[in-house]
C-alpha positions in Angstrom: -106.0 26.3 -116.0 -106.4 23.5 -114.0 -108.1 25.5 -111.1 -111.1 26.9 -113.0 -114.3 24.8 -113.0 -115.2 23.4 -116.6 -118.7 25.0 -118.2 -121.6 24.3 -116.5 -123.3 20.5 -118.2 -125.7 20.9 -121.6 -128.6 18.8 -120.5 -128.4 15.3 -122.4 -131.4 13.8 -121.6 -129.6 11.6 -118.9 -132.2 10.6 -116.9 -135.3 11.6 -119.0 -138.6 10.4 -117.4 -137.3 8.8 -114.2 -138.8 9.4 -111.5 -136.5 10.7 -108.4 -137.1 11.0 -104.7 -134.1 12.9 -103.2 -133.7 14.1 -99.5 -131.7 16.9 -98.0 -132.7 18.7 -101.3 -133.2 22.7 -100.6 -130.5 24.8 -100.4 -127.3 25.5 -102.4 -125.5 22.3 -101.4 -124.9 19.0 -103.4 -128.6 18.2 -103.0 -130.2 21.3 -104.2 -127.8 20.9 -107.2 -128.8 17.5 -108.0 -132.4 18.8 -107.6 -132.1 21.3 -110.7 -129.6 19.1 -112.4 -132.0 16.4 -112.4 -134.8 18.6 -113.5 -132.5 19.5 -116.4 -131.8 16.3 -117.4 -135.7 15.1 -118.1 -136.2 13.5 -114.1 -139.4 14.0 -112.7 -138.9 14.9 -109.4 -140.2 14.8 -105.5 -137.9 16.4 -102.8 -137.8 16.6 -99.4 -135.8 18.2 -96.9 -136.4 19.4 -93.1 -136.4 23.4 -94.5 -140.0 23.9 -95.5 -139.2 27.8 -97.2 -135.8 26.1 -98.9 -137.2 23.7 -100.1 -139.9 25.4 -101.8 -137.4 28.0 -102.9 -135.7 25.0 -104.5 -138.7 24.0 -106.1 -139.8 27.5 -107.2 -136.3 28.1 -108.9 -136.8 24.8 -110.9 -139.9 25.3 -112.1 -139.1 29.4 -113.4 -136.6 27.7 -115.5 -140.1 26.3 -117.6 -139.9 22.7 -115.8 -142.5 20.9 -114.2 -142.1 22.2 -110.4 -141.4 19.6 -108.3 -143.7 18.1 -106.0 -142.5 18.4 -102.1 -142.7 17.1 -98.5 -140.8 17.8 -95.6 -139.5 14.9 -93.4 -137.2 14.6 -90.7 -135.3 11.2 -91.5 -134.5 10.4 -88.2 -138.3 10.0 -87.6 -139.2 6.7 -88.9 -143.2 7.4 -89.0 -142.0 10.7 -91.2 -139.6 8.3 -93.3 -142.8 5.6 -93.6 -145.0 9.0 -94.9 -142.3 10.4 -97.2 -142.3 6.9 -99.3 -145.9 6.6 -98.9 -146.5 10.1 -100.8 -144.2 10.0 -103.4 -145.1 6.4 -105.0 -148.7 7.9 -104.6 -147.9 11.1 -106.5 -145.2 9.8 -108.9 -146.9 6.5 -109.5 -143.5 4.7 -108.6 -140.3 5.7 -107.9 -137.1 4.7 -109.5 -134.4 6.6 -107.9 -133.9 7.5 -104.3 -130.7 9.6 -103.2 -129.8 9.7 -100.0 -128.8 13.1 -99.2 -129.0 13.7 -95.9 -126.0 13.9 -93.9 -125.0 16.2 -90.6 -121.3 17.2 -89.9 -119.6 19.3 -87.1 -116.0 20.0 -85.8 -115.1 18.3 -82.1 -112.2 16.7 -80.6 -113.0 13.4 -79.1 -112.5 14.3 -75.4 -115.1 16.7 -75.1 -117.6 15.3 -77.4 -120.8 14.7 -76.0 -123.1 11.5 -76.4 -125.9 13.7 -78.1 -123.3 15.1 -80.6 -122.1 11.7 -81.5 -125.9 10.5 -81.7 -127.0 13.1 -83.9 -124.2 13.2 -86.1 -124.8 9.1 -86.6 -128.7 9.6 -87.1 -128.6 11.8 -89.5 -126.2 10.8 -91.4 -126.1 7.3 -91.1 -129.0 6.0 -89.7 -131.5 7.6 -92.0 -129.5 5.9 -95.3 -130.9 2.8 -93.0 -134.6 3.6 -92.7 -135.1 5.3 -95.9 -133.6 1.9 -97.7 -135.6 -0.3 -95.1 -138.4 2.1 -96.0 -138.4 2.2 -100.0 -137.0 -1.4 -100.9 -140.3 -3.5 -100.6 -141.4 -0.8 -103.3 -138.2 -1.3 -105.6 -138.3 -5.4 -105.1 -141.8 -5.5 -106.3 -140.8 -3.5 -109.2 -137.9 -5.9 -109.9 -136.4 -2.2 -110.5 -134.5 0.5 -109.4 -131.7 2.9 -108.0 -130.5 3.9 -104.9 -127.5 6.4 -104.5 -126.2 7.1 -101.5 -123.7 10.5 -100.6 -120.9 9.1 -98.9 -117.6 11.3 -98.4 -113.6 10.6 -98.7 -114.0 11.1 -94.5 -114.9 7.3 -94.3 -111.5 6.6 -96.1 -109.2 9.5 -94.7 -108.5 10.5 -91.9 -109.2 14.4 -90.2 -109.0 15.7 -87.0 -112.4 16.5 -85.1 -114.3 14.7 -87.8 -114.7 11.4 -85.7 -118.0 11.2 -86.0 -118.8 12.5 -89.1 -115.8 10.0 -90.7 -117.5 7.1 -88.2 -121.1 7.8 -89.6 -120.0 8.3 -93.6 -118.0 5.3 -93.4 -120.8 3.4 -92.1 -122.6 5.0 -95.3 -119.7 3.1 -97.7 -120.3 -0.2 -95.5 -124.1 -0.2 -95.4 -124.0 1.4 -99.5 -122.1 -2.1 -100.5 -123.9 -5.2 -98.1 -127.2 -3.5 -99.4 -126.4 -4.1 -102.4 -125.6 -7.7 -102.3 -128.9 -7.9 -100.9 -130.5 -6.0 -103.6 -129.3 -7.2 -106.5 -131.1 -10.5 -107.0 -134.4 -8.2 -107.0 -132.9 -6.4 -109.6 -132.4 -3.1 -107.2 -128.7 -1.2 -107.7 -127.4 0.1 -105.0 -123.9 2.9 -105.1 -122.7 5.8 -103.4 -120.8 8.7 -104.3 -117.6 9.9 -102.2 -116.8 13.6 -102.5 -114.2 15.5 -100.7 -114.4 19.1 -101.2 -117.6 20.4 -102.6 -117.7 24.5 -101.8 -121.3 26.0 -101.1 -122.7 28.7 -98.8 -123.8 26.9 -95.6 -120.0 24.5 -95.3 -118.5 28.0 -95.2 -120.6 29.2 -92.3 -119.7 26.2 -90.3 -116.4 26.0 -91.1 -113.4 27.3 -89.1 -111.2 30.1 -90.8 -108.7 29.2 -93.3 -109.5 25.0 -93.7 -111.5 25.6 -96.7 -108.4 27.6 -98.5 -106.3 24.4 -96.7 -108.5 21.7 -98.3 -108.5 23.3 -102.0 -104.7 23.5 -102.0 -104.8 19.5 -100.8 -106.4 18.8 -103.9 -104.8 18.0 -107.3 -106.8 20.3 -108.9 -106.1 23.1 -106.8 -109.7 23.8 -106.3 -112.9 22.9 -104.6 -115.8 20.9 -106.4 -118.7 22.8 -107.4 -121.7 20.9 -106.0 -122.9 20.3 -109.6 -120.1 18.2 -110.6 -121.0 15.8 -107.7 -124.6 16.0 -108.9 -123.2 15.2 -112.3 -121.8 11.6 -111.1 -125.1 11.2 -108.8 -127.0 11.3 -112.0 -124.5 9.4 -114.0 -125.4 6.4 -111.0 -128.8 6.9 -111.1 -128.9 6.5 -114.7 -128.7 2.9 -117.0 -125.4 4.2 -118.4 -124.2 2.5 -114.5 -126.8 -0.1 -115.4 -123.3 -3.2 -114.3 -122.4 -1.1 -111.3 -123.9 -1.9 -107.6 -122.1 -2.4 -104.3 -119.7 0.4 -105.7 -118.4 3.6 -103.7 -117.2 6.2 -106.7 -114.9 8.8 -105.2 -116.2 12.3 -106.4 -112.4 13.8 -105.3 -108.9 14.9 -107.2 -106.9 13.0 -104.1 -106.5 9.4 -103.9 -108.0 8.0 -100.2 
C-alpha cells in the first residue's frame, strides 16, 4: 500500500569515514535521525544541539548500537561567539570537517495581526540566521580544504503557501535563497552547497505543537497518503552529503509527495 513506509535503509557505506558536524541533532526529529543514520552509514560524527540531556541521549543510543559515540557540544546558533566555539571544537577533535548540516530551525502557529516583533525575530534567528553564521563560521575551513559539503534543511513552506506560518515560510524561504547564492560563492573553492525541502515529516515534539487535526489534514494532502518518517529525509541529507551528489550545488531537493 502506498501509505505504509518502505523498510527501514541497510547501511551501504554511503558516507563511510566523513566526518559530519550536524546541529539541532538530539531528539526524535529529522536531525536526531540523520545523527544515527549517519552513524550507520560509516560518518564519524560531532553533534550539537541546545538540549544538553537529548543530545547525549542521542549520542548514548548511537553508540549502544556498537558505533563509535559521537563526540558533543551544545551551542545556541543564534550566539555567534557559541557558533565561532562550536567550529573551533569540532575541526580540533575531528581533525577537519567535511560535512555540516544545518539543522536548526524554529516554527510556531500565528496570524499576522497579532504577531509580535520577538516572535518574528526568533523564528528568523533561528531558523534563518543561524544557516548564515554557521556558513560564515565554517567556510574559511572548507576553502582551505578546497573541500566540502554543506546541507541545509529547508521546507516546502518557502514555496507554498499556509496560513499562520508567515514567519516560519519567510525564514525557510530565506534558507532556499541563501542555500543557492552560497553556493555560487562556494563552488570555485570547490565547497557544495544544497538543501533539502521536506513537507511532512511526523515525529514526537511537531505533534505537541501542533493544533488538533492538521497533521491528519497534511497526510491526506500528500500523494502518498502519509507523512515522512524523519529517516527518509535523513536518507536524501546523506545522499547530498555524499560524492554520489558530487555535480549538484546551488540545488534545493524537495523531500515531499506534492509538487510546490
Amino acid at each position: 500500500m502506498a501509505n505504509v513506509p518502505p523498510p527501514y535503509p541497510t547501511p551501504t557505506g554511503l558516507v563511510k569515514g566523513k566526518t559530519m558536524l550536524i546541529t539541532a541533532a538530539a531528539g526524535s526529529g529529522i536531525g536526531g535521525a540523520l545523527a544515527r543514520r549517519a552513524a550507520e552509514e560509516g560518518a564519524i560524527l560531532f553533534l550539537s544541539d541546545t538540549h544538553e540531556r537529548r543530545l547525549n541521549e542521542t549520542a548514548d543510543a548511537i553508540a549502544a548500537t556498537g558505533a563509535a559515540r559521537p563526540h558533543v557540544l551544545t551551542c545556541d546558533v543564534t550566539n555567534e561567539e557559541q557558533v565561532r566555539a562550536l567550529i573551533a571544537t569540532a575541526i580540533e577533535k575531528l581533525g577537519h570537517i567535511d560535512v555540516l548540516v544545518n539543522n536548526a530551525g524554529l516554527g510556531g502557529n500565528a496570524p499576522i495581526v497579532e504577531m509580535t516583533d520577538d516572535q518574528w525575530f526568533k523564528v528568523i534567528d533561528v531558523t534563518l540566521n543561524s544557516v548564515f553564521r554557521m556558513t560564515r563560521a565554517i567556510l574559511p575551513h572548507l576553502y582551505e580544504r578546497k573541500a566540502g559539503v554543506i546541507v541545509n534543511n529547508a521546507s516546502v513552506l518557502g514555496w507554498r503557501a499556509q496560513t499562520l506560518q508567515s514567519h516560519y515560510a519567510a525564514a525557510k524561504a530565506g534558507v532556499m535563497a541563501f542555500t543557492r547564492c552560497s553556493a555560487m560563492e562556494a563552488a570555485e573553492h570547490g565547497v557544495r552547497i544544497n538543501a533539502v525541502s521536506p513537507s511532512f515529516a511526523m515525529h514526537a515534539a511537531l505533534s505537541k505543537v501542533t493544533p488538533p487535526g492538521l497533521l491528519e489534514e497534511l497526510a491526506g494532502r500528500e500523494a502518498l497518503g502519509r507523512y515522512a518518517e524523519p529517516w527518509e529525509v535523513a536518507n536524501v541529507m546523506l545522499f547530498l552529503a555524499s560524492d554520489l551528489s558530487s555535480y549538484m550545488t546551488g540545488e534545493v531537493v524537495a523531500v515531499s509527495s506534492q509538487h510546490p
